[in-house]
C-alpha positions as CSV (number, residue, x, y, z in Angstrom):
1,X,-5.1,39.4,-5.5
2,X,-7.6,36.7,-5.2
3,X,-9.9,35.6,-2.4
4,X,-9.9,32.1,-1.1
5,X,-11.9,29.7,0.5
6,X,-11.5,26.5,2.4
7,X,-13.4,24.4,4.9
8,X,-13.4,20.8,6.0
9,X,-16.4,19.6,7.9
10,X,-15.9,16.0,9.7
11,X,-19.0,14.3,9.2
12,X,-18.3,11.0,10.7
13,X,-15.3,9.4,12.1
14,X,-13.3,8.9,8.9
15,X,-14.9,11.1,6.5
16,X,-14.8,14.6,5.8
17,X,-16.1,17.3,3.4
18,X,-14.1,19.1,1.8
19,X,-16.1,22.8,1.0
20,X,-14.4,25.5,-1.0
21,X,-16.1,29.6,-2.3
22,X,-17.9,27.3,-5.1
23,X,-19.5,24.5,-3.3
24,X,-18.2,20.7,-2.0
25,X,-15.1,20.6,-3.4
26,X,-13.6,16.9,-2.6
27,X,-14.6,14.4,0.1
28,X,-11.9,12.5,2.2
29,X,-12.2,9.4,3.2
30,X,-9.5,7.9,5.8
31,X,-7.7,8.8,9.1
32,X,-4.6,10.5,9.8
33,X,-1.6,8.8,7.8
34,X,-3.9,6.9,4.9
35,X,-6.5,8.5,3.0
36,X,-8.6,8.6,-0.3
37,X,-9.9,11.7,-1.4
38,X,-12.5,11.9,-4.3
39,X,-13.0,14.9,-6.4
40,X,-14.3,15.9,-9.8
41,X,-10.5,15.8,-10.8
42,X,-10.2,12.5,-9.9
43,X,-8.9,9.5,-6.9
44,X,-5.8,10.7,-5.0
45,X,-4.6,8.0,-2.3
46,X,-2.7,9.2,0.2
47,X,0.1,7.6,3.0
48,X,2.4,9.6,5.7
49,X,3.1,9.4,8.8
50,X,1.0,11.7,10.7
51,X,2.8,15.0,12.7
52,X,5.9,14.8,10.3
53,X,5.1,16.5,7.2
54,X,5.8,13.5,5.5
55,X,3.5,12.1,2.8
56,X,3.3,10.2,-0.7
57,X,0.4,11.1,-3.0
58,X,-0.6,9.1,-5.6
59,X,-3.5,10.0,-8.3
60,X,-5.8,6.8,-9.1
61,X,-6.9,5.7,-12.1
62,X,-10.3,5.6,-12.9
63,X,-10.1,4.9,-16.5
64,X,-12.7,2.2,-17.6
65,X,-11.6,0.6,-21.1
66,X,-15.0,0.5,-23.3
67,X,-15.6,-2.3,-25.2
68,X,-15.1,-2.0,-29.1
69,X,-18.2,-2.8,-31.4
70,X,-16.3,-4.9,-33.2
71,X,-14.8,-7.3,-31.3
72,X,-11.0,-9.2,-32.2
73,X,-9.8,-11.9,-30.6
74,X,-6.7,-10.2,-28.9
75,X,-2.7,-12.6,-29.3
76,X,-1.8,-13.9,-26.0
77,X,1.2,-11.4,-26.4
78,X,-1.1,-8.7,-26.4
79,X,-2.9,-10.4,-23.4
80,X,-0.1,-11.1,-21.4
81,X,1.6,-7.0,-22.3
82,X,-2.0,-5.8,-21.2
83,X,-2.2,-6.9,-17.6
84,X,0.9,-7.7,-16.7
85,X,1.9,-6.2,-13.5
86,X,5.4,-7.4,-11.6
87,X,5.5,-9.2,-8.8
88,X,7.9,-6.5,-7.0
89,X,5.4,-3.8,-7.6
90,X,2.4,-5.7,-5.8
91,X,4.9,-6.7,-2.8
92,X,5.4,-3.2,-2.8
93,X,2.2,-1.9,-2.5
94,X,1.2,-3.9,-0.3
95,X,3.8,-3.3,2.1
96,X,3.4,0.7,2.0
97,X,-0.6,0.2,2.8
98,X,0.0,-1.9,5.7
99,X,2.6,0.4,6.7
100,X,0.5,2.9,6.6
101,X,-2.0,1.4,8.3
102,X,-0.1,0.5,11.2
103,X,1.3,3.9,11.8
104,X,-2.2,4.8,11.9
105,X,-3.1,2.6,14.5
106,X,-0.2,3.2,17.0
107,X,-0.7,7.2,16.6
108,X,-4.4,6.9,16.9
């Protein structure tokens, strides 16, 4: 059996510490149905619609690609495989965060 620990302490509108048995844990940023929370294990974004139960998580990627020391000048295939990102999936995203946002603002 193992003791736990877990308090959030509001420190302005919006953000919130997140304290646990070893010290400040995570810190959320965001209101009731869209949220960021930042940790030492990483981003986590987070939509829902508030007094449900329902919510998506998604982790974030905070992976910076380093330079090589000796640089190649990359194909355009390799270019073009690299960053591409479909159209659908931005519409997508988008819609979800102003979703959220607006569920936000008529509950709160």
């Amino acid at each position: 059996m193992s003791l736990r620990f877990k308090k959030s302490i509001k420190i302005l509108p919006g953000i919130k510490l997140n304290i646990s048995k070893n010290g400040l844990n995570s810190v959320t940023i965001g209101k009731p149905g869209a949220s960021i929370n930042i940790s030492k294990k990483g981003k986590q974004a987070t939509i829902g619609i508030p007094g449900t139960g329902l919510s998506y998580s998604k982790k974030i990627s905070s992976r910076v690609d380093i330079p090589s020391k000796s640089p190649s000048v990359p194909s355009s295939a390799e270019l073009n495989s690299k960053h591409s990102t479909s159209p659908t999936k931005i519409i997508m995203i988008s819609l979800v965060i102003i979703f959220s946002f607006l569920i936000g603002a008529v509950f709160f």
